[in-house]
N, C-alpha and C positions, 0 to 999 in steps of 0.2 A: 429490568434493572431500574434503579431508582435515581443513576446520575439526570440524567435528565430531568427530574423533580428538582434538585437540591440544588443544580446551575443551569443560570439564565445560558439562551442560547447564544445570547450577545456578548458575555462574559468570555465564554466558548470562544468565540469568534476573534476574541482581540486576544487572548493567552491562549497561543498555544500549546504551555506549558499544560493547561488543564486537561488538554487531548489526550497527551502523552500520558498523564495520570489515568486517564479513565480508560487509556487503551491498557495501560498495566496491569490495573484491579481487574479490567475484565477478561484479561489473558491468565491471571493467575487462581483467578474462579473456574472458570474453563479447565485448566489443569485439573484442579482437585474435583468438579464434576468427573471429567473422561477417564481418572484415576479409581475415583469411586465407582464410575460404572462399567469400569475395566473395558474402555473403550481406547482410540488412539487417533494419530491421522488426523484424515478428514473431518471425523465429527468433534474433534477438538476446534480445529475453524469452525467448523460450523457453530460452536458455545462461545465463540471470539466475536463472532458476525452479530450474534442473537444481543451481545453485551454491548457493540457500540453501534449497531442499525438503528436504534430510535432516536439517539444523536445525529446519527447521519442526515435521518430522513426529516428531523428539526430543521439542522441546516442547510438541507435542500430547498425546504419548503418556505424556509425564509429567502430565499434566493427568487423563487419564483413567485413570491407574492408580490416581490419589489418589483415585478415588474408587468403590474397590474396599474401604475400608476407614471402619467405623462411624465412626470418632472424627472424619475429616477431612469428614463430614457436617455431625458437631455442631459442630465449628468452622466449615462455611461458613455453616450457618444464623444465625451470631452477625454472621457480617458486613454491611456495610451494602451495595445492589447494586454500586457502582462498585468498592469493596477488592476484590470476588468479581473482578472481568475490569481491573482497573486491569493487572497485569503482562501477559497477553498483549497486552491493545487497546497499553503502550510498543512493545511486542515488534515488533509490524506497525507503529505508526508508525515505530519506529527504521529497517524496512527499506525503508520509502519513503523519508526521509529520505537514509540511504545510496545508494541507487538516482540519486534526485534531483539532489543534488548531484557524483556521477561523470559521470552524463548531461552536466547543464548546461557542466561545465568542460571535458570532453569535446567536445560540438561548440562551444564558445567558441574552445578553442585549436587544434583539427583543421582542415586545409585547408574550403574549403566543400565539394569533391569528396567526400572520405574523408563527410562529416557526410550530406551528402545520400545516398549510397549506407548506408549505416548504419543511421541515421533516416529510411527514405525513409517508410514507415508513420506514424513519429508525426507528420512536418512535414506529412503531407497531412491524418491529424486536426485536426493544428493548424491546418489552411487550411480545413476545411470548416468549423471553429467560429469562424470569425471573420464578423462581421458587424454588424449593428444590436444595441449593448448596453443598451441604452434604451427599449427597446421590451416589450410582454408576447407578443407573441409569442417573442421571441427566450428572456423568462424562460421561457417555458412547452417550448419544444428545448430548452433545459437542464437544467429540472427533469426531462422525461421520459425524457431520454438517460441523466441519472444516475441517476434509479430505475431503470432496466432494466438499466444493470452495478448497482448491487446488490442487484437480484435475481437475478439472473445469482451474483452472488456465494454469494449464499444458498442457491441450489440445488445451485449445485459443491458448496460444502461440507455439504448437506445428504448428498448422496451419498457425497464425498470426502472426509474430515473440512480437508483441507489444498487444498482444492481453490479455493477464492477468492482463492489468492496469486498465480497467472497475472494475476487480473483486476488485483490492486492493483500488483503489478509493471509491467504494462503498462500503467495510468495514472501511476504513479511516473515512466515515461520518455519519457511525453509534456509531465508537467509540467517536468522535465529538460530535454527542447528547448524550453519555451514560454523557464523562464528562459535558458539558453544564449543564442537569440533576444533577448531581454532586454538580457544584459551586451554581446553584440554591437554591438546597435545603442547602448548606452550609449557603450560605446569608441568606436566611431562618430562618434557626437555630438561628442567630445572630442580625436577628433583621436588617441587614445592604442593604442599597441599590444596587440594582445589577450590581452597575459600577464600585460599592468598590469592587465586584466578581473576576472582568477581570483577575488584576495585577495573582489572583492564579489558573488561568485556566492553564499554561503550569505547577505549580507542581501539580497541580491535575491528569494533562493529566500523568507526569512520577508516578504518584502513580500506574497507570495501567501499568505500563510499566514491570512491575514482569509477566502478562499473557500475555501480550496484545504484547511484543516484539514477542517471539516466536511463537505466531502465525502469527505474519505479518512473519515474517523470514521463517515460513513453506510458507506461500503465495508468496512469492519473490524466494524464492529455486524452487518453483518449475515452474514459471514465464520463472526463467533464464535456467532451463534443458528444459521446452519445446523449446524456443527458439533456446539454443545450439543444441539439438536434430531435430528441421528441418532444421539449418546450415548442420548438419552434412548427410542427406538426402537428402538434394537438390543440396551441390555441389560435383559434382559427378567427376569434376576434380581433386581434391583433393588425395592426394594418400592413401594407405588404413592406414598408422600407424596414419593419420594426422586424420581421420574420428573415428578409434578406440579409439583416444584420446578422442577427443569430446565426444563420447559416454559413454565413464568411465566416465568422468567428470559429462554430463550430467545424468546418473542414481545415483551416488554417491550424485546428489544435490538433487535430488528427495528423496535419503530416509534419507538425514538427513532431506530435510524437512518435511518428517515425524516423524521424532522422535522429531523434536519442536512440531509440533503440537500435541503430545502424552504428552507432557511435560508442554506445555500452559494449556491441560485440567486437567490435574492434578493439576497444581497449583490454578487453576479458580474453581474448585469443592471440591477443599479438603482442599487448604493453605489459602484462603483469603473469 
């Protein structure tokens, strides 16, 4: 892809309106790829991943060069933890966000045919998790489905510094067809044709946004300590209070993102 040519990464990094754009265009690319190659599913993230991965790994790499240099130490040490990862943790939300609402509008306004052939992976996610939501069993599937993508996530990007964007992309486009699903059966209800739908697919989409935050926030936390935590392992220049930081940092991000994602199942099982 060529967003990366056309915007600076610093641009990127202070609008993250621009994210959300380029997660759009390259969710809606992806579509007509996996359409044309009458493919569905997975290898549609996979053409999602392939469109905002060289973005990603810009703004990763900017991250890590900045801290090749004394001075950008003593300024993180001043910060408070959340100013340290406030701009990446936008970065990833803004590309769920994007992903999200292409998705949703996407199989709202798509034949069912086209949607099912497309989506055929996330609608069947979405059909294994439907069930008794009132129940502690049903919270305890939930809690332990989503500690294990993000652990999953943690260890991608332990190895790969960009490597947990598969995982959030492909929950990004299942929560896409939950609401899609959603404004459907809304229009539905009403009698109304499904393009009058559109305009209410992003409040639809923040109506999930009571569960559906905190568990991406669990998936992004822990995205950004596996990442932190292979900085902190591979550069072995670095002096030891500079690597002990890193390391606080990065386990401290690890278990609040667990306690979102404790906190996501609880509200998805018991509040809603």
């Amino acid at each position: 892809m060529v967003f990366e040519s056309l915007l600076s990464i610093s641009s990127i990094r202070e609008k993250p309106y621009l994210v959300i754009i380029i997660a759009i265009l390259g969710s809606i690319i992806a579509v007509l790829l996996t359409n044309y190659l009458s493919k569905g599913g997975l290898f549609l993230v996979f053409l999602i991943v392939l469109a905002i991965l060289p973005v990603t790994i810009s703004n990763l790499k900017r991250e890590e060069k900045k801290k090749e240099y004394d001075h950008f130490w003593e300024y993180l040490y001043k910060l408070n933890f959340f100013w340290r990862h406030l701009k990446i943790i936008i970065y990833y939300l803004s590309i769920v966000a994007g992903i999200s609402l292409t998705i949703a509008t996407i199989y709202l306004l798509a034949p069912a045919d086209f949607s099912n052939q497309i989506f055929s992976d996330q609608i069947r996610t979405v059909h294994d998790l439907t069930g008794n939501f009132n129940s502690p069993s049903f919270f305890l599937t939930i809690f332990m489905n989503n500690l294990l993508v993000m652990t999953t996530c943690f260890v991608f990007s332990l190895f790969y510094s960009s490597g947990a964007i598969f995982l959030i992309s492909w929950n990004a486009s299942v929560l896409g067809v939950v609401v899609g699903q959603g404004a459907k059966e809304l229009c539905s209800s009403y009698a109304l044709p499904t393009i009058l739908g559109a305009p209410f697919v992003p409040s639809m989409l923040l109506s999930y946004a009571l569960h559906g935050l905190p568990e991406f926030l669990g998936y992004i936390l822990a995205g950004i300590a596996g990442g932190l935590l292979s900085v902190a392992i591979s550069r072995h220049k670095e002096n030891k209070t500079h690597r002990m930081f890193v390391v606080k940092d990065s386990l401290f991000l690890f278990f609040i993102g667990v306690f979102f994602i404790f906190l996501g199942a609880i509200i998805e099982s018991f509040l809603i």
